[in-house]
C-alpha positions in Angstrom: 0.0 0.0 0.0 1.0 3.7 -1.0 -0.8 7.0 -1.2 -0.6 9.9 -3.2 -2.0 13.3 -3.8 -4.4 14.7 -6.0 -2.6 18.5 -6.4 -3.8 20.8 -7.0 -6.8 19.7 -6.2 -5.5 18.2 -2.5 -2.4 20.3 -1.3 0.8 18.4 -1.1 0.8 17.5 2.0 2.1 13.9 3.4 1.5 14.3 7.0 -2.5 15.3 6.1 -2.2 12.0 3.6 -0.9 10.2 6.8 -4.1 11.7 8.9 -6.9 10.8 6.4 -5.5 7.3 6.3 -5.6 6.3 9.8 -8.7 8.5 10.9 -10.7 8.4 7.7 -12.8 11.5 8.4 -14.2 14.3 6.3 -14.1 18.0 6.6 -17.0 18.0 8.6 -16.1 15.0 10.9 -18.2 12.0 9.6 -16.3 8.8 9.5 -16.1 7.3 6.4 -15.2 3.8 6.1 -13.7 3.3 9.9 -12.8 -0.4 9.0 -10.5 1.1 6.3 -8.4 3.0 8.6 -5.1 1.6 8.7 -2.3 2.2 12.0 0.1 4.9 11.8 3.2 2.9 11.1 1.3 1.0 8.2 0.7 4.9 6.9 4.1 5.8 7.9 5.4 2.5 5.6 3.1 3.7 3.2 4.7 7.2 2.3 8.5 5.9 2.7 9.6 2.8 1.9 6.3 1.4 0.1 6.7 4.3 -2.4 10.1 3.7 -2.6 9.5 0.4 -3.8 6.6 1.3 -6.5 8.7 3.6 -8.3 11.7 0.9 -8.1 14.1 3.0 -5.7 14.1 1.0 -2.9 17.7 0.4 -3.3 18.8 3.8 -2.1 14.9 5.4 -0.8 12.5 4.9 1.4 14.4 4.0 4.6 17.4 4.7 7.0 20.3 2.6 6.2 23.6 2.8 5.3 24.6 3.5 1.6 20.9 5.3 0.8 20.0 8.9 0.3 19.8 10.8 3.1 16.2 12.2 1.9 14.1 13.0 5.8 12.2 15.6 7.5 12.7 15.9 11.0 9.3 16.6 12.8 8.4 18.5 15.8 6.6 15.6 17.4 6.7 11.8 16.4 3.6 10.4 14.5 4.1 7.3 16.6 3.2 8.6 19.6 0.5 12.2 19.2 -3.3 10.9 19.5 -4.0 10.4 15.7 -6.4 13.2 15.2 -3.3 15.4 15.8 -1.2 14.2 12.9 -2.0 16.6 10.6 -0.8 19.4 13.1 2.4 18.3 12.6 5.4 20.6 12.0 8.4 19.9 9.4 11.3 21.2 11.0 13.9 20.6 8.8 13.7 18.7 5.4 17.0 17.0 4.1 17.6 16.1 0.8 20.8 13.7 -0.1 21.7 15.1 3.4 22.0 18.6 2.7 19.1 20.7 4.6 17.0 22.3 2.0 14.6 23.7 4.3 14.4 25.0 7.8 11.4 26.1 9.8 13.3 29.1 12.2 14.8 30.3 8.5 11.9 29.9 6.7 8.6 30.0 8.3 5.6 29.0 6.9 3.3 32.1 6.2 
């Protein structure tokens, strides 16, 4: 399983992707299909090394190990462990791309 984004018509954002997977709400807060809603890890999986592996770069994406891209965001609270409805409050910190930082929340905030 993978997920993916509709833009422009759904803003690129993974985290939001992440939430509507494992709470399976709408705008207005009815649950749709609550036997559909799958764990956070299996959502985490899903936008990391399950992608990876669809578009055939699991070899060097898609997961922390030696010899692969260093390609992360480092959040400001762990997915893991926030009550689920929360997720999509999540802040990038810092995004990393073949381990340089290409983003920065203190040196550019989001407006």
């Amino acid at each position: 399983m993978n997920f993916h984004q509709d833009a422009p018509i759904v803003k690129p954002d993974m985290l939001h992707t992440i939430w509507c997977a494992v709470n399976r709400q709408t705008r207005n807060g009815v649950d749709i299909g609550p036997e559909e809603c799958v764990s956070v890890y299996e959502a985490l999986k899903a936008v990391t090394i399950n992608a990876a592996y669809q578009y055939f770069e699991e070899d060097y994406k898609g997961s922390l190990e030696e010899g692969k891209l260093a390609d992360l965001v480092i959040l400001d609270k762990n997915p893991l462990k926030v009550d689920k409805m929360d997720i999509k409050d999540i802040q990038v910190l810092e995004t990393l791309k073949d381990g340089e930082t290409i983003f920065h929340l203190e040196t550019n905030p989001i407006q």
